[in-house]
N, C-alpha and C positions, 0 to 999 in steps of 0.2 A: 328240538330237531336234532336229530343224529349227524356226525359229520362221517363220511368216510372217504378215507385218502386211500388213492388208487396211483400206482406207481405204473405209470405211460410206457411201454418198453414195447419192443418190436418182437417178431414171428422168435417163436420158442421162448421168450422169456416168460417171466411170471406177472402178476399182480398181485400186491399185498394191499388186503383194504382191512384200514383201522379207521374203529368207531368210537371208540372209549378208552380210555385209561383207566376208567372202572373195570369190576369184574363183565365178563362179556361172556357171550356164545360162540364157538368158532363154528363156522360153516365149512368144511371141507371137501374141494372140489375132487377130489378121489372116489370119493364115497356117494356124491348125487350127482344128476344128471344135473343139467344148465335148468331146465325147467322145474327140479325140485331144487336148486339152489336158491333162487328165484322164488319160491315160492314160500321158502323156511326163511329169507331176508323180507320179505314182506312179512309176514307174520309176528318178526320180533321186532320191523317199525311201529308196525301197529300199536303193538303191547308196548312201544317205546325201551325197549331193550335194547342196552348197545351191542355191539358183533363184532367179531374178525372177521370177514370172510377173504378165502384165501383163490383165487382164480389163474388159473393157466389159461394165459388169453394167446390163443395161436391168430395173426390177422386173417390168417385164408377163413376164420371162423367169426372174422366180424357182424356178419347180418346176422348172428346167433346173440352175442352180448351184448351188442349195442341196445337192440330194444330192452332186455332183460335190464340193462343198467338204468337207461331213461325213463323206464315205466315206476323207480323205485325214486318218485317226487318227491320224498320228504327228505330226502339225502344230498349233502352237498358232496360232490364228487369233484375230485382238485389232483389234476394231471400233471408230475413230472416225470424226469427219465433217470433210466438206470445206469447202472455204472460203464457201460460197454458206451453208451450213447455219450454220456459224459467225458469219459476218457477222451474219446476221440474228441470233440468239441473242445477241451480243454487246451489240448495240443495242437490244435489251428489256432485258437487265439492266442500262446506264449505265442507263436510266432507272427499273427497277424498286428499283436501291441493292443493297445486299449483308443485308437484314433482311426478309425475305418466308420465308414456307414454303409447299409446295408442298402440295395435294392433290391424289391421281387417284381420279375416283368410275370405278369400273368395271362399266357397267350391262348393254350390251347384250346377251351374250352369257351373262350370270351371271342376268339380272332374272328373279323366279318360282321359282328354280333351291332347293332347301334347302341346298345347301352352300355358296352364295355371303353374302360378308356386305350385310345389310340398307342399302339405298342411298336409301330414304323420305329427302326433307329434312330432314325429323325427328330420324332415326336418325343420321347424316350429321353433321348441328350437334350433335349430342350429342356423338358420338366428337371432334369437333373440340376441343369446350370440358375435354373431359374431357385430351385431349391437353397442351392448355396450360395444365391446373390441375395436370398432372403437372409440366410443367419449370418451374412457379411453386415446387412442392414441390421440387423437384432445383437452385433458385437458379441456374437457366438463365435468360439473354438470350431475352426473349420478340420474338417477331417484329412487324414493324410491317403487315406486309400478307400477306395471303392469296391466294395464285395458286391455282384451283384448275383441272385437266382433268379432261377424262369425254368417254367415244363418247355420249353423250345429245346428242340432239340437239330433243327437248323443249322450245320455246322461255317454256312456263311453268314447267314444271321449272329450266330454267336462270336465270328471272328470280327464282323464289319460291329457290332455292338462294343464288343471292348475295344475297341482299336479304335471307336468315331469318342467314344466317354474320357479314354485319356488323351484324346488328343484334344479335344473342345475343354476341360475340366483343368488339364495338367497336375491330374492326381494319379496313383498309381490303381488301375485295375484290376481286380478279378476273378475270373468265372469262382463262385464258391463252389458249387457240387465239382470242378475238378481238383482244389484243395484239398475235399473232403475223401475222396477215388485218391489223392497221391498219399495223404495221410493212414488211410487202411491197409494200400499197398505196401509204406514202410512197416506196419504193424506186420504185416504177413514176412515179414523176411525176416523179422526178428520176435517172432512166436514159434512154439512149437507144432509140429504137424497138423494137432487134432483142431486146435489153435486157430493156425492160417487158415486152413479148410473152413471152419465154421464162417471167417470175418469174408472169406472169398465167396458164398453163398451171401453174407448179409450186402456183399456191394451191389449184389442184385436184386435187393429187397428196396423197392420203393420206401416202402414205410420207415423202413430204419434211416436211410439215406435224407427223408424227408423230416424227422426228427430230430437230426443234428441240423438239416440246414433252421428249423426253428428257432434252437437256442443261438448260432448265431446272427441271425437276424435279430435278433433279440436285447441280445448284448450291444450291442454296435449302438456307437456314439448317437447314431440318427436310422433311425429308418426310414427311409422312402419307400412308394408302390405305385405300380401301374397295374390295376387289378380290375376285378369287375366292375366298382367304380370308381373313381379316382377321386385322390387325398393330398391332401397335404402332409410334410413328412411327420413323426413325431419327435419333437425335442426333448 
């Protein structure tokens, strides 16, 4: 089976997929369309041929390489990010320390819904305190701060959330995606023009904003979720 690693990056960056450290085929996305790239990566599976293939994956262009990726089954495909996504990720956590847990409330799409778990602030601070009266039981390292995300975009929702979490918890709060918005904004004052301009277009790219808050959720000592359906945290 072929492995090809696919570097995760947002709108205008690239993708480099390596197959082999053997000698290989490079597939160059200059040269074919998405449907013949696709079609010259299938072909050298088949033959078991390993490949480079080299893709400019723009997301407004997703319904195009998504299927083209997933139809190519015999390939494992293994997602991280690039240096711009990193950077910034890196530079929240010097400063957030290595003792924070992660929550994602998951409202928009689940809210009113009967299968999704209960996302009321209420319901929310509950599961949280219940969480860490668990790794209090389990003589787990309790965390000192609370990062949490959510598509809510609810600006009393969001203030009664952090405000009801440190006060029921007496951990320190807070919102991650506006860490992630004040750490781009320091990047833009001390970038140069062309610089700022690109990273002030990425604060409004979903996707990119939504792949740093990944890695830290990720990283974080514990993650918790209130999602479509409800968990328990991971240790």
């Amino acid at each position: 089976m072929q492995e090809m690693k696919i570097h995760d990056v947002a709108k205008k960056d690239a993708y480099h997929a390596v197959a082999s450290p053997m000698l290989y085929t490079v597939i160059n996305d200059t040269h074919l369309t998405p449907k013949e790239q696709k079609k010259k990566a299938k072909s050298l599976e088949l033959q078991c041929m390993p490949f480079i293939w080299n893709i400019r994956f723009d997301w407004s262009r997703k319904h195009i390489w998504y299927p083209v990726l997933h139809k190519l089954q015999q390939l494992t495909i293994e997602f991280s990010s690039t240096h711009s996504i990193r950077k910034t990720s890196r530079q929240i956590l010097r400063r957030l320390g290595n003792s924070y847990a992660s929550l994602h409330v998951r409202r928009g799409d689940v809210l009113g819904k009967t299968e999704g778990c209960d996302t009321k602030v209420a319901s929310v601070v509950k599961y949280v305190k219940g969480e860490l009266a668990h790794l209090q039981h389990m003589k787990k390292k309790l965390p000192k701060t609370i990062v949490f995300f959510t598509d809510e975009d609810n600006v009393d929702y969001l203030a009664s959330l952090e405000h009801e979490l440190g006060h029921s918890t007496r951990l320190a709060v807070r919102n991650g995606e506006e860490l992630i918005r004040q750490e781009l904004k320091r990047q833009t004052r001390i970038s140069n023009q062309e610089t700022a301009n690109w990273i002030k277009e990425m604060m409004e790219d979903n996707y990119y904003i939504y792949s740093i808050t990944l890695i830290l959720r990720h990283d974080a000592m514990y993650e918790m979720a209130r999602e479509r359906y409800c968990q328990r945290l991971t240790v």
